[in-house]
Every structure is written in C-alpha cells, then in structure tokens.
N, CA, C and O atoms as CSV, one atom per row, in Angstrom:
chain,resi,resn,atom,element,x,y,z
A,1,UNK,N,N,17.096,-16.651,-30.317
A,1,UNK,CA,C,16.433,-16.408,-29.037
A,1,UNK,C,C,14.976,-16.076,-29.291
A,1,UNK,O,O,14.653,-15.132,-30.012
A,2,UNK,N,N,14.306,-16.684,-28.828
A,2,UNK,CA,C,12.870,-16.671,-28.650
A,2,UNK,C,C,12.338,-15.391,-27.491
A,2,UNK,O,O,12.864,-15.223,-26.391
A,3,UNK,N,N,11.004,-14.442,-28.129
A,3,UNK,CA,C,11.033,-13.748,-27.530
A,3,UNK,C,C,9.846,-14.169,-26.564
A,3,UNK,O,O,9.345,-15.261,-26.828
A,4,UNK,N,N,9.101,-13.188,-25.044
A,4,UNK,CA,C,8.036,-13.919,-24.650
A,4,UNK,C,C,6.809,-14.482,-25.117
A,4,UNK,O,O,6.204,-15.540,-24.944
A,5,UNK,N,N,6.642,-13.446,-25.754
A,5,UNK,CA,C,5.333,-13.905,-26.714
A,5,UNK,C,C,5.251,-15.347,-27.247
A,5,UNK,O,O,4.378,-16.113,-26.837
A,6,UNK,N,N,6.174,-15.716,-28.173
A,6,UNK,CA,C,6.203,-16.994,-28.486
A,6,UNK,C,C,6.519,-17.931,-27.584
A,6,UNK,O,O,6.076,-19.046,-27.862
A,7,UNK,N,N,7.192,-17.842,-26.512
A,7,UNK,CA,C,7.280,-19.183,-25.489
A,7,UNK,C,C,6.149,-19.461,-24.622
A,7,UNK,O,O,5.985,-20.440,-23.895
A,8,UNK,N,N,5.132,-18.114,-24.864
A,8,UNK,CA,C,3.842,-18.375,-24.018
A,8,UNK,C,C,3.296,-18.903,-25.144
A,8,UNK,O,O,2.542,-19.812,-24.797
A,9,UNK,N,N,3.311,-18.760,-26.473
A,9,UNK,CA,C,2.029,-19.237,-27.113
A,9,UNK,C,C,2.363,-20.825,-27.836
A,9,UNK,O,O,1.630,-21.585,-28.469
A,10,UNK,N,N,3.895,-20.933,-27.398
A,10,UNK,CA,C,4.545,-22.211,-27.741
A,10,UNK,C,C,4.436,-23.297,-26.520
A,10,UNK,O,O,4.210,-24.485,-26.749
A,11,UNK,N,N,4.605,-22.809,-25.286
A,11,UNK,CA,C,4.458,-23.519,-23.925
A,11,UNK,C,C,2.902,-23.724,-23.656
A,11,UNK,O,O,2.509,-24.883,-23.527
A,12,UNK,N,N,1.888,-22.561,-23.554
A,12,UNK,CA,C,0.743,-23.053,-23.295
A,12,UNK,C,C,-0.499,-22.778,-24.017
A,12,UNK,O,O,-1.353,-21.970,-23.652
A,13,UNK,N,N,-0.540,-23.502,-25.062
A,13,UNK,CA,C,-1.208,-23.383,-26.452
A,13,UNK,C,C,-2.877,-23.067,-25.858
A,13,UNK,O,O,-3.561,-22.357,-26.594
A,14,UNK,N,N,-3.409,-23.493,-24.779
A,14,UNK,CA,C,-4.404,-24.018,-24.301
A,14,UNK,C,C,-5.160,-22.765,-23.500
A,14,UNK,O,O,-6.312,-22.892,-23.084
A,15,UNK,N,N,-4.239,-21.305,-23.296
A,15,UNK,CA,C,-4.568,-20.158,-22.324
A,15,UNK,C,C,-6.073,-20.279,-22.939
A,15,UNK,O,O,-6.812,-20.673,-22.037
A,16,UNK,N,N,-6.727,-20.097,-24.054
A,16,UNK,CA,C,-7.593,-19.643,-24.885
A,16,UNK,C,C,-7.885,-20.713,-25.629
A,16,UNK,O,O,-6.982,-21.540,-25.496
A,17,UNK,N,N,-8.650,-21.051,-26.287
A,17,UNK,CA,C,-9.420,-21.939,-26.870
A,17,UNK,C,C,-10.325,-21.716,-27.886
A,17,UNK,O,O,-11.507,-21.792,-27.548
A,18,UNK,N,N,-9.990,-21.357,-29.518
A,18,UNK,CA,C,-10.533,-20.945,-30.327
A,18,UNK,C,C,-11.764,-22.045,-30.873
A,18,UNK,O,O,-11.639,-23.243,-30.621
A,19,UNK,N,N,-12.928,-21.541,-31.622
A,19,UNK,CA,C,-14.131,-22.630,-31.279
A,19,UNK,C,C,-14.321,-21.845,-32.702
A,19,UNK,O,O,-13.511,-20.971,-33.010
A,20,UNK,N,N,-15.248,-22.129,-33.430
A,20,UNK,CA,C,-16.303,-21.967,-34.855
A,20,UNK,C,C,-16.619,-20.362,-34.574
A,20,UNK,O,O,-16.220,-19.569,-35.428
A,21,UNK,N,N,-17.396,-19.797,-33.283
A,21,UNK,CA,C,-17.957,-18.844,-33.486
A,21,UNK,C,C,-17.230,-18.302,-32.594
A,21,UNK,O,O,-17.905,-17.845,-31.672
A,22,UNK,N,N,-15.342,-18.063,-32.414
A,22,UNK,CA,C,-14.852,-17.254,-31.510
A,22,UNK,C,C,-13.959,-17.667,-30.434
A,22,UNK,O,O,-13.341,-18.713,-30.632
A,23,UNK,N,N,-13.757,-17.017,-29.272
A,23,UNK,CA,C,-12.810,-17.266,-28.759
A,23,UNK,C,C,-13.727,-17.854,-27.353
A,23,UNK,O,O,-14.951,-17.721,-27.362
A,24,UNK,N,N,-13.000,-18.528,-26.126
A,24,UNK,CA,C,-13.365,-18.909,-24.951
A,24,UNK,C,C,-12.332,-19.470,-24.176
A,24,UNK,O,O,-11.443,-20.166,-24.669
A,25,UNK,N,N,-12.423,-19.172,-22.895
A,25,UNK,CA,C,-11.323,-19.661,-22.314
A,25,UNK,C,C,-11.156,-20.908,-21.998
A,25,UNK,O,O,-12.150,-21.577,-22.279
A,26,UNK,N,N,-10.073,-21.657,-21.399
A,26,UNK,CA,C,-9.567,-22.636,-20.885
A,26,UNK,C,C,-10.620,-23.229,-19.939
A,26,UNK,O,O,-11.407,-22.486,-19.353
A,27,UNK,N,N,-10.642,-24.668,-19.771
A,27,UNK,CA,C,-11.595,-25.107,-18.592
A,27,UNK,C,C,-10.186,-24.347,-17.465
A,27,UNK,O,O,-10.366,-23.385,-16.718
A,28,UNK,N,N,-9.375,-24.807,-17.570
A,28,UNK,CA,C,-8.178,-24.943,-16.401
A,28,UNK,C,C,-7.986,-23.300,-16.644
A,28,UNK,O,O,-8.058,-22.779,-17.757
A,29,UNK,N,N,-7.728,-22.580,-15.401
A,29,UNK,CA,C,-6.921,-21.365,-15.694
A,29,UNK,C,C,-5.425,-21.636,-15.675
A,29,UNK,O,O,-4.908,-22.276,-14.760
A,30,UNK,N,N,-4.714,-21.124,-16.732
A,30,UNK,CA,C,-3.483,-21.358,-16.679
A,30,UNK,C,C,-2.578,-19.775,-16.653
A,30,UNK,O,O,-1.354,-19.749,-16.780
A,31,UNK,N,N,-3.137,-18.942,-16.529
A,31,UNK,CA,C,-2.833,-17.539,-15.771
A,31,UNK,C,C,-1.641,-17.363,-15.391
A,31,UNK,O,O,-0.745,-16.772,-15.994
A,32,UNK,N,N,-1.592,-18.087,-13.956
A,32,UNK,CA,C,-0.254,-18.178,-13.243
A,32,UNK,C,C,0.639,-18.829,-13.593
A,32,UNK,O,O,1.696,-18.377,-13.151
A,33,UNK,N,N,0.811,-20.064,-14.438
A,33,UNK,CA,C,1.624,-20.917,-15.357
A,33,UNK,C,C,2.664,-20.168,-16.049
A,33,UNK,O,O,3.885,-20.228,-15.911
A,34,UNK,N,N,1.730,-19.231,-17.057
A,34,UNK,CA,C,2.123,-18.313,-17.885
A,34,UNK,C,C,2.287,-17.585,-17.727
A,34,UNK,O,O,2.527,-16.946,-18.752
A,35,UNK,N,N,2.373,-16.800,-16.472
A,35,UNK,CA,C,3.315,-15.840,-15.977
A,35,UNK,C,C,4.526,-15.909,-15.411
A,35,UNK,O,O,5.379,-15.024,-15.482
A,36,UNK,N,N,4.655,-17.169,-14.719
A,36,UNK,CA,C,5.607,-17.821,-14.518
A,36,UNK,C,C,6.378,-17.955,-15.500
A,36,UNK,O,O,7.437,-17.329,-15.523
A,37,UNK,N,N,5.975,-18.889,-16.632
A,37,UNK,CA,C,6.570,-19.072,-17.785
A,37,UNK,C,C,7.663,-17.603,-18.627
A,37,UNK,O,O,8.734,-17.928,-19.139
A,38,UNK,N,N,7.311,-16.422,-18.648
A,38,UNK,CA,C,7.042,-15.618,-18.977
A,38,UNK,C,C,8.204,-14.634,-17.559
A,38,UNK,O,O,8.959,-13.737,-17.933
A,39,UNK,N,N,8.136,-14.920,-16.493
A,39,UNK,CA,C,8.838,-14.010,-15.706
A,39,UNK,C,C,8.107,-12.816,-14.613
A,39,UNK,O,O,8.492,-12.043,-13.736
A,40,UNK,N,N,7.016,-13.149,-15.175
A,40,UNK,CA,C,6.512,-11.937,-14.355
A,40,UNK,C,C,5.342,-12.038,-12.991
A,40,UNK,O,O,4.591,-11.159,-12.568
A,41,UNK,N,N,5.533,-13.491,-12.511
A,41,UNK,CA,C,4.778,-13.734,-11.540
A,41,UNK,C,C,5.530,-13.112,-10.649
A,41,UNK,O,O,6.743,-12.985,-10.487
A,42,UNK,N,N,3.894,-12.486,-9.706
A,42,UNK,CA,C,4.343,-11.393,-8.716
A,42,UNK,C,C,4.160,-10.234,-8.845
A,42,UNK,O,O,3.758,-9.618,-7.858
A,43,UNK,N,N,4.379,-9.549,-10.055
A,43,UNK,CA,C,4.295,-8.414,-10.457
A,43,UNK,C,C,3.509,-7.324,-9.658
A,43,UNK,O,O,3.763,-6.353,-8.946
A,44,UNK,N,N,2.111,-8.184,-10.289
A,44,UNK,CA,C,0.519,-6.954,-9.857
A,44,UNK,C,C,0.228,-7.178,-8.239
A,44,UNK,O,O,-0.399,-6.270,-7.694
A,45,UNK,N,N,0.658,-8.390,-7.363
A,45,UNK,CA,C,0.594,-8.051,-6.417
A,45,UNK,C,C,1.916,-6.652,-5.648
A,45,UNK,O,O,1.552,-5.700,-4.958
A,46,UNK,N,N,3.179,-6.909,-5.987
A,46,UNK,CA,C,4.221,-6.157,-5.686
A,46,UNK,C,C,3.122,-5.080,-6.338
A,46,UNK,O,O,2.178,-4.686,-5.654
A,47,UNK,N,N,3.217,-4.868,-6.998
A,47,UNK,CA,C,2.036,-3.525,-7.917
A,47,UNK,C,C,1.341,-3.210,-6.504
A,47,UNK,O,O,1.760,-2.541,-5.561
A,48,UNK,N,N,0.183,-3.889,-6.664
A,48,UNK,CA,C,-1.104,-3.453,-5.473
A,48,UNK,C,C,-0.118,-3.098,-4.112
A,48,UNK,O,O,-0.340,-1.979,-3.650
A,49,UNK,N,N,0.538,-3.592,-3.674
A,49,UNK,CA,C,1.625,-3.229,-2.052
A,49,UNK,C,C,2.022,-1.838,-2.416
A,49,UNK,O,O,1.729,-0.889,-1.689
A,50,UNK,N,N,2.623,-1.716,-3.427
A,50,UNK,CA,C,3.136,-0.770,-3.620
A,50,UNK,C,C,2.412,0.957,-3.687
A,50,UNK,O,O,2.898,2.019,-3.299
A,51,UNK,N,N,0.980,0.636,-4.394
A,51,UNK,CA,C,-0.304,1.682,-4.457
A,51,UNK,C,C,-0.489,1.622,-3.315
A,51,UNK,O,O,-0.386,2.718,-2.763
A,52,UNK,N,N,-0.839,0.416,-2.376
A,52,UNK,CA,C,-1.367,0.860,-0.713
A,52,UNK,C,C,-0.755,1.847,-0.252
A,52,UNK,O,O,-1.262,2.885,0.174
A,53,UNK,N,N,0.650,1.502,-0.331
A,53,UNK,CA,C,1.863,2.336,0.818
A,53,UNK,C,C,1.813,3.968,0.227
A,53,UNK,O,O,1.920,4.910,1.012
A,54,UNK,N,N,1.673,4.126,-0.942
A,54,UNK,CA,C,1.681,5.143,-1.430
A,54,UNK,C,C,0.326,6.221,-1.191
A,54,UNK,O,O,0.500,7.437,-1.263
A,55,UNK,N,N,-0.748,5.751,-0.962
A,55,UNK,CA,C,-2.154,5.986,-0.673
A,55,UNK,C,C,-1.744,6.143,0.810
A,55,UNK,O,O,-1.397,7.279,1.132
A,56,UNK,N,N,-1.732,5.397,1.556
A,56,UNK,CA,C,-1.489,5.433,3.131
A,56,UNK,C,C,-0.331,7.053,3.496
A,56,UNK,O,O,-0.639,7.983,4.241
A,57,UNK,N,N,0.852,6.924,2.764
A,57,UNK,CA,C,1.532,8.211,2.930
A,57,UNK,C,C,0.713,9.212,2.487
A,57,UNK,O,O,0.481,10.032,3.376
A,58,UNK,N,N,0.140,9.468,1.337
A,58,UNK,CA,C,-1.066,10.450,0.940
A,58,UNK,C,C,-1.583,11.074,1.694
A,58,UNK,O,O,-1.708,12.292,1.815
A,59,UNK,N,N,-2.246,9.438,2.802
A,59,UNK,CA,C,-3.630,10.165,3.472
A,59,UNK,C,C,-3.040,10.677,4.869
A,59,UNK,O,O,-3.818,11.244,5.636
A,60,UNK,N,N,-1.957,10.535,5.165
A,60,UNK,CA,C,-1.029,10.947,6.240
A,60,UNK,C,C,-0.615,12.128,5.939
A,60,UNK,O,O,-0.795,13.009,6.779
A,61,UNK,N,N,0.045,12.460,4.674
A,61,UNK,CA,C,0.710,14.098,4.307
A,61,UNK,C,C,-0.722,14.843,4.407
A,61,UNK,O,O,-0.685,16.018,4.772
A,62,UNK,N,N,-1.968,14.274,4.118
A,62,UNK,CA,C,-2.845,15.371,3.511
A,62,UNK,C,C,-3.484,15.867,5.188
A,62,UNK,O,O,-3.968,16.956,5.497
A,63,UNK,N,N,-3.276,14.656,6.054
A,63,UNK,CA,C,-4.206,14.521,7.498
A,63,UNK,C,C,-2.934,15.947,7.933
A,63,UNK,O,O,-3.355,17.018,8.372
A,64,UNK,N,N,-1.626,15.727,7.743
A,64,UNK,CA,C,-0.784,16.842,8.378
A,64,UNK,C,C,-1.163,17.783,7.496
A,64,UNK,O,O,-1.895,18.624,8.019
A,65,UNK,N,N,-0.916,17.979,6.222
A,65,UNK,CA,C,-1.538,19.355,5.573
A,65,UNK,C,C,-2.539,20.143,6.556
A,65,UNK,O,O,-2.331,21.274,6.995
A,66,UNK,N,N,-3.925,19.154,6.882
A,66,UNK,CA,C,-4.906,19.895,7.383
A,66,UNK,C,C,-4.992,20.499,8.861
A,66,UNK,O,O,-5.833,21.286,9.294
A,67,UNK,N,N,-3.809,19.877,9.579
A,67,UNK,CA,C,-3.614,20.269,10.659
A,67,UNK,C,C,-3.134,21.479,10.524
A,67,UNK,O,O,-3.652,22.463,11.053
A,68,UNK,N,N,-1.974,21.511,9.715
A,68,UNK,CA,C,-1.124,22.592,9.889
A,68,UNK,C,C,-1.764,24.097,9.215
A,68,UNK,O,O,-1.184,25.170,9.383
A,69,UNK,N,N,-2.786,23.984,8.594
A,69,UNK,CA,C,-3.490,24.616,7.709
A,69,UNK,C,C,-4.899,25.010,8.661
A,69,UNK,O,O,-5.642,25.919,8.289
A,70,UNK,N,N,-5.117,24.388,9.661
A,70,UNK,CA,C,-6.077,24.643,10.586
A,70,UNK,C,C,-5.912,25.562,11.708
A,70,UNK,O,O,-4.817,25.609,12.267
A,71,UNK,N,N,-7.144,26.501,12.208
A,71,UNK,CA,C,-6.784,27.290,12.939
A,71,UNK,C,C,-6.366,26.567,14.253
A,71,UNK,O,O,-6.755,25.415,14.449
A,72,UNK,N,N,-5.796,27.038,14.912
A,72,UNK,CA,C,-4.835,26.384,15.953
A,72,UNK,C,C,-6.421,25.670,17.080
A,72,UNK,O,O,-6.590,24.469,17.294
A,73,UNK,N,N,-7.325,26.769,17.596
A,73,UNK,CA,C,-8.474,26.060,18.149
A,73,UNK,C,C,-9.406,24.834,17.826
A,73,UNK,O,O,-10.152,24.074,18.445
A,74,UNK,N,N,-9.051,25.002,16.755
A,74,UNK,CA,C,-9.509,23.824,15.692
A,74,UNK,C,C,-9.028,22.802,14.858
A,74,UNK,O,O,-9.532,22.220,13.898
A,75,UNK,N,N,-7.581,22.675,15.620
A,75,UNK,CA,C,-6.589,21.731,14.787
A,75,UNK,C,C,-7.492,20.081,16.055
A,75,UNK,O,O,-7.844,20.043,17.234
A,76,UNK,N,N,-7.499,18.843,14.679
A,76,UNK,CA,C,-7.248,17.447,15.439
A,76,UNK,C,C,-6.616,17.623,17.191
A,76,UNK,O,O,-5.589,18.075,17.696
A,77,UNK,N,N,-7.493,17.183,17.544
A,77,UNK,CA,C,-6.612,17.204,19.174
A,77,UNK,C,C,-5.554,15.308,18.976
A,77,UNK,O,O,-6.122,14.249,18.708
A,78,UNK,N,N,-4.766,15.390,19.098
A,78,UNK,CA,C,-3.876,14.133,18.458
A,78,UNK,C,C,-3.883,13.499,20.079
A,78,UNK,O,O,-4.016,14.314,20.993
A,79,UNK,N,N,-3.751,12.164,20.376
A,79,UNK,CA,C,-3.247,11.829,21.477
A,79,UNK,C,C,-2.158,11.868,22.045
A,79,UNK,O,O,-1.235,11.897,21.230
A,80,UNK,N,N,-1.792,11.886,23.245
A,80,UNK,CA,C,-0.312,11.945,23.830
A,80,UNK,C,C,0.211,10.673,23.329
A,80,UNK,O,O,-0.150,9.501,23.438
A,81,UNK,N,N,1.324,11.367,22.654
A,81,UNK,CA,C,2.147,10.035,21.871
A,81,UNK,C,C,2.638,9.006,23.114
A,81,UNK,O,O,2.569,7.843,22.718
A,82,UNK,N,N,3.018,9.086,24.226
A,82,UNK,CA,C,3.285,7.865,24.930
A,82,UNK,C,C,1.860,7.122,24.958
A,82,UNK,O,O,2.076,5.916,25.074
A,83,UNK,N,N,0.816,7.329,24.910
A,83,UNK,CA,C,-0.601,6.881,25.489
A,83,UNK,C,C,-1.035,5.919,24.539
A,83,UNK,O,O,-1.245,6.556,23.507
A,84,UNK,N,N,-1.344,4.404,24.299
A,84,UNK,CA,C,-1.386,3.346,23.192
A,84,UNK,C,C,-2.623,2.805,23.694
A,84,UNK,O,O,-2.628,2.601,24.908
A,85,UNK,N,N,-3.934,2.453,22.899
A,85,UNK,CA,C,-4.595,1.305,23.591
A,85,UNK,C,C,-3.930,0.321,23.233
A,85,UNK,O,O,-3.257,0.082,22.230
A,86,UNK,N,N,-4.324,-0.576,24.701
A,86,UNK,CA,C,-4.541,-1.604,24.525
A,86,UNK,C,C,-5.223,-2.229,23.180
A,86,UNK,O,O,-4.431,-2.452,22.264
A,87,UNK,N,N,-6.209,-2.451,23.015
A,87,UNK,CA,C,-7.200,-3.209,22.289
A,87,UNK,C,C,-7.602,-1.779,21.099
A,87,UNK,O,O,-7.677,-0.566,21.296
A,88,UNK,N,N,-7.838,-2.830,19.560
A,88,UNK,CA,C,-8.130,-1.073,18.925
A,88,UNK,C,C,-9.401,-1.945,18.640
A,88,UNK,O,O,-9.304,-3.170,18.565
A,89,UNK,N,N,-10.312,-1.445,18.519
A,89,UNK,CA,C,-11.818,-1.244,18.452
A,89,UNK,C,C,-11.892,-1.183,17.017
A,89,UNK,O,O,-11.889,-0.105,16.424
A,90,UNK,N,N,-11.965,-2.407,16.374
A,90,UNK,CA,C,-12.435,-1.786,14.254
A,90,UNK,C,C,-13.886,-1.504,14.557
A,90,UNK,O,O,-14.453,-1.242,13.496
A,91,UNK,N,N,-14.510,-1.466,15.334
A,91,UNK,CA,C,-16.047,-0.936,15.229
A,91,UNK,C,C,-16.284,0.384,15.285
A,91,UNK,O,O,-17.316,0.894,14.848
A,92,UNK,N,N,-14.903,1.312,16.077
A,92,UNK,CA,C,-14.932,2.244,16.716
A,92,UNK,C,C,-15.089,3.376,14.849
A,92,UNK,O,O,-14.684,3.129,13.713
A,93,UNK,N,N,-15.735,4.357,15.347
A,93,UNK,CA,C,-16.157,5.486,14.205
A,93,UNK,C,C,-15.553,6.567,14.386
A,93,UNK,O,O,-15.302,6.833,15.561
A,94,UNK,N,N,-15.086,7.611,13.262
A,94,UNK,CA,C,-14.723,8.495,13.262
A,94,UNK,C,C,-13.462,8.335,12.824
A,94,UNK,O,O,-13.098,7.160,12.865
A,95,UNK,N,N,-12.340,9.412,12.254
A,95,UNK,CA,C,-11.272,9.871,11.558
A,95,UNK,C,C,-9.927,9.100,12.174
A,95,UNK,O,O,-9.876,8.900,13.388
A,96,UNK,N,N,-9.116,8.780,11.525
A,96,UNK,CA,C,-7.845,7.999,11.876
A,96,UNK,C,C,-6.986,9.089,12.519
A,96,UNK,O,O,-6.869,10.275,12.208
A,97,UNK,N,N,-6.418,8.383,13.491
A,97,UNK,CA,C,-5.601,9.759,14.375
A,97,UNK,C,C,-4.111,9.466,13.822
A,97,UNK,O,O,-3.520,8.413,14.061
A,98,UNK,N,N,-3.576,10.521,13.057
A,98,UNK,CA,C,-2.394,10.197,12.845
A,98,UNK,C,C,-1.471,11.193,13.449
A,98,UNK,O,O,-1.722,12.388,13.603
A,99,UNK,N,N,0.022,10.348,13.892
A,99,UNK,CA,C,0.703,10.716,14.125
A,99,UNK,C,C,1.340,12.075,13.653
A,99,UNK,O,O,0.544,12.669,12.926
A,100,UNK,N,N,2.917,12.989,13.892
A,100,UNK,CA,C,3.153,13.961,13.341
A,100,UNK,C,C,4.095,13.230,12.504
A,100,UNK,O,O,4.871,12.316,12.783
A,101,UNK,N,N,3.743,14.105,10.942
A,101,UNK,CA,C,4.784,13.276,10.170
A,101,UNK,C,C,6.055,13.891,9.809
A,101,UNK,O,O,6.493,15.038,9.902
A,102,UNK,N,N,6.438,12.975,9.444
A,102,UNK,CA,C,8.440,13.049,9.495
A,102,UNK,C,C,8.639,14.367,9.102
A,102,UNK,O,O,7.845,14.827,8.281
A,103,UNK,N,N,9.628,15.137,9.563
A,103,UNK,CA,C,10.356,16.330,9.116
A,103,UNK,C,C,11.654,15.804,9.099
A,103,UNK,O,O,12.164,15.018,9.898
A,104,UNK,N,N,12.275,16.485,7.798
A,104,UNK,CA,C,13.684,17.094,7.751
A,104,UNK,C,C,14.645,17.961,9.015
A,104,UNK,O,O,14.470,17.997,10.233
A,105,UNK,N,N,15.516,18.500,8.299
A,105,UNK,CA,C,16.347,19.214,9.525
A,105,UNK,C,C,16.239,20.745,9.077
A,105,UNK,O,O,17.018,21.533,9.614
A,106,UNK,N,N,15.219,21.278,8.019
A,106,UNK,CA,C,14.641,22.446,7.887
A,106,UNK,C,C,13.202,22.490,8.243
A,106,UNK,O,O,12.663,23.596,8.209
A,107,UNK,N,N,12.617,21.630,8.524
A,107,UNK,CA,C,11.263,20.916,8.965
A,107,UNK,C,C,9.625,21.021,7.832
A,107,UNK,O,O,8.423,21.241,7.982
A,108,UNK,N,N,10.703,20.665,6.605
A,108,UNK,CA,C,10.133,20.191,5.500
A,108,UNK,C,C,9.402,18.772,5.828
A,108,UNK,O,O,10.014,18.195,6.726
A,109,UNK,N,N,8.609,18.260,5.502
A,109,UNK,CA,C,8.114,17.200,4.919
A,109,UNK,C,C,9.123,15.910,5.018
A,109,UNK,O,O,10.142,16.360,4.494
A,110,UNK,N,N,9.384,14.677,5.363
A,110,UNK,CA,C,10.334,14.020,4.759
A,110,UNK,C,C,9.301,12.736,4.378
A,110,UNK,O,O,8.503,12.062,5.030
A,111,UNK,N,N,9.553,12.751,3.587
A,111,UNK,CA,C,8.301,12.037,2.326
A,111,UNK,C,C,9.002,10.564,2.306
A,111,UNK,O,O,8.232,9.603,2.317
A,112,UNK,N,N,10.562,10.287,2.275
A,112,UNK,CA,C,10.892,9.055,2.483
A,112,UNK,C,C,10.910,8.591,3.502
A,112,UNK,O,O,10.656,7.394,3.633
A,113,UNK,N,N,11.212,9.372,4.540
A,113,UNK,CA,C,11.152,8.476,5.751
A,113,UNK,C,C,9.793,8.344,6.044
A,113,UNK,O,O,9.481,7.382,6.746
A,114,UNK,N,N,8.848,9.163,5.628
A,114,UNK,CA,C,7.188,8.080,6.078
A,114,UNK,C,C,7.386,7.237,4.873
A,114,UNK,O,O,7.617,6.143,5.390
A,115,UNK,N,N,7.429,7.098,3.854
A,115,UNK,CA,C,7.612,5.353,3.130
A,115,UNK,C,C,7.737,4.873,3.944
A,115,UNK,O,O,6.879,4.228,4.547
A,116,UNK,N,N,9.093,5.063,4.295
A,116,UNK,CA,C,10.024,3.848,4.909
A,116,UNK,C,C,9.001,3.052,6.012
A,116,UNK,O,O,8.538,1.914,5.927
A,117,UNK,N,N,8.804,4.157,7.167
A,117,UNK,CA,C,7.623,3.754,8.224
A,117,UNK,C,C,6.689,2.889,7.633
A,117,UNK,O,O,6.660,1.690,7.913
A,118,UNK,N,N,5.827,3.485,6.730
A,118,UNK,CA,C,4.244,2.939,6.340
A,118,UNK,C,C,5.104,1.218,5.430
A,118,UNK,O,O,4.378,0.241,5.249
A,119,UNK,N,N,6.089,1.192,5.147
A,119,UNK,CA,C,6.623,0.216,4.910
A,119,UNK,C,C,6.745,-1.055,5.434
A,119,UNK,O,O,6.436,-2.191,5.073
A,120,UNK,N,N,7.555,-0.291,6.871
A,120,UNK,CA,C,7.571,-0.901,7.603
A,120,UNK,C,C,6.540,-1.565,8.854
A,120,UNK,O,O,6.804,-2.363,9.754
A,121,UNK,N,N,5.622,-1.062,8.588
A,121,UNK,CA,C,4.082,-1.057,9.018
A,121,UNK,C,C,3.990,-0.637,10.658
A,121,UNK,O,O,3.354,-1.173,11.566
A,122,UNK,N,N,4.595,0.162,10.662
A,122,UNK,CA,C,4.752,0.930,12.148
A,122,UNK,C,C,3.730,1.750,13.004
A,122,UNK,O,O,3.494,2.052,14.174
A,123,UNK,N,N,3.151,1.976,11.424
A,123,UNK,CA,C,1.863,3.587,11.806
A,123,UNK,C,C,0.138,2.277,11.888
A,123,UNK,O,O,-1.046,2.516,12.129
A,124,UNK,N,N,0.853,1.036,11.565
A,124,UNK,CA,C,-0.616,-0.610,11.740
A,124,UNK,C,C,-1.486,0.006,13.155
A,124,UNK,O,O,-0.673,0.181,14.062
A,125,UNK,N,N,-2.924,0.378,13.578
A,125,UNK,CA,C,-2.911,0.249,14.997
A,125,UNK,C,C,-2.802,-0.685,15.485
A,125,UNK,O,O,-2.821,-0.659,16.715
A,126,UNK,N,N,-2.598,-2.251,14.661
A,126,UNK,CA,C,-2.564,-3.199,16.041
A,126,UNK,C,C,-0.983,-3.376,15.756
A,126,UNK,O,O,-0.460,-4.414,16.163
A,127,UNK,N,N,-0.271,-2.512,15.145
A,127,UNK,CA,C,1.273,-2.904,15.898
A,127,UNK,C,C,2.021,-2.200,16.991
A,127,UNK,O,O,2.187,-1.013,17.269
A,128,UNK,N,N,2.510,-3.611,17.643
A,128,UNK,CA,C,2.836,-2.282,19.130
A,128,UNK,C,C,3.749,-1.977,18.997
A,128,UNK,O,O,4.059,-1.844,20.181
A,129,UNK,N,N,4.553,-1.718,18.490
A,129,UNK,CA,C,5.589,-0.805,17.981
A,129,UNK,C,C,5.583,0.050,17.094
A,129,UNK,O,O,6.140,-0.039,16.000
A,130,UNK,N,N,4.842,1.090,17.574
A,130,UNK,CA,C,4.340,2.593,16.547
A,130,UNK,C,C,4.868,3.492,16.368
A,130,UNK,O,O,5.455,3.761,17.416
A,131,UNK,N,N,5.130,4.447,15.407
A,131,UNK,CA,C,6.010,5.121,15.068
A,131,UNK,C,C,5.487,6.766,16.411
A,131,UNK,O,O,4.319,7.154,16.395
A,132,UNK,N,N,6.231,7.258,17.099
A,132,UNK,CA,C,5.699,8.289,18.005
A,132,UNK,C,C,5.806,9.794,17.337
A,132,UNK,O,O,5.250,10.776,17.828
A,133,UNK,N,N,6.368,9.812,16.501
A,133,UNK,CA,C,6.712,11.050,15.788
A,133,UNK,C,C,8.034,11.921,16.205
A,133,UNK,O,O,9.117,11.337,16.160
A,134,UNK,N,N,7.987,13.456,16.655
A,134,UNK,CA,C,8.680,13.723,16.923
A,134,UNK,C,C,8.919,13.887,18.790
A,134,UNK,O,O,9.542,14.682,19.493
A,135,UNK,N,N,8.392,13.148,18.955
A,135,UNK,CA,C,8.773,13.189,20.642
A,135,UNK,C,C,9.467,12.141,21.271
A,135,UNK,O,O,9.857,11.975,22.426
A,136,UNK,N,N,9.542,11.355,20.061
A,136,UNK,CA,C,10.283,10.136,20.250
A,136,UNK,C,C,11.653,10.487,20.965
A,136,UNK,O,O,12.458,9.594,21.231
C-alpha cells in the first residue's frame, strides 16, 4: 500500500518544476487535482465555515456578556423581538443588535444551541426567519 505522499508525487510529477537554479511552479495549477488525488478536497473551505460560525457565536456570547455585565440604564436597548425590517440597510452604521442568547434550564449559557442557530443561519439579517430568543 502506497502511502499519500507517494501517489501525489507519483500521479502529479509536474505540482513543482525543478530548474538549474531551484524550484518554480507549474504553468498549470494543479492544487486541486492533488488534493483530490490525495482525499482532502474541501477541507480548508469546511475549515474557514467552520472559524466563521465559531467567531459569529463569540461575538454573540461576548455582545450578551456585555449586556448582562452592564448597568441596567445602560444596557443595549435591543429591539422588540416581534419588530423585523423590512429591508436591512448594509450602509446603515453602528453595532449589530443581537438577539438574547440561548439559555439552559438553569439559565446558563447554551453554547450549542447558538451553534446550532448561527449554523443554521437564522441570526443572517436578511433571513426572514430569525431566531427571536426567549420570547419566542
């Protein structure tokens, strides 16, 4: 059994192109070939999806951190969760209004069920089906 290494450097001899004074690449990129070849096409994008969703819950736990950590006169005024625009404005300035995030049934944090949401792309503003929090 042949391991990857050698079926990439046996299948596409050509990734690289050794010359007198060194190395240079391929006219052709063959990148995706050889990842293919190899098993692992897909990877770094599944990768990058995966850092978004994780960043997006972040900036959601940290937006509730600061609420809850704020003096009550001075907490985010949040919108009435039934209340949706119409139209969202990407020109529009200022701080992302986020929803209240998931609690448990001790009213901990529930850290998977916002995955799941930001997963499911619920908390998108242009999706109209948004997650309402707990007033749902």
């Amino acid at each position: 059994m042949k391991n990857a290494g050698n079926t990439v450097t046996e299948t596409l001899p050509r990734l690289i192109v050794k010359h007198v004074v060194g190395w240079a690449r391929a006219k052709r990129d063959l990148r995706d070939v050889a990842a293919r070849v190899v098993g692992v096409a897909g990877l770094l994008v599944d990768r990058a999806n995966r850092y978004r969703a994780e960043r997006e819950v972040w900036e959601w736990w940290q937006a509730e951190v600061a609420t809850m950590n704020a003096v009550p006169r001075r907490r985010p005024k949040r919108v009435d969760v039934s209340s949706r625009p119409l139209f969202h404005d990407v020109n529009a300035s200022g701080e992302r209004v986020w929803p209240r995030y998931p609690r448990s049934s001790d009213q901990r944090g529930d850290h998977r069920s916002a995955r799941e949401l930001v997963d499911l792309g619920v908390l998108n503003p242009e999706n109209r089906w948004q997650y309402l929090g707990d007033a749902a």
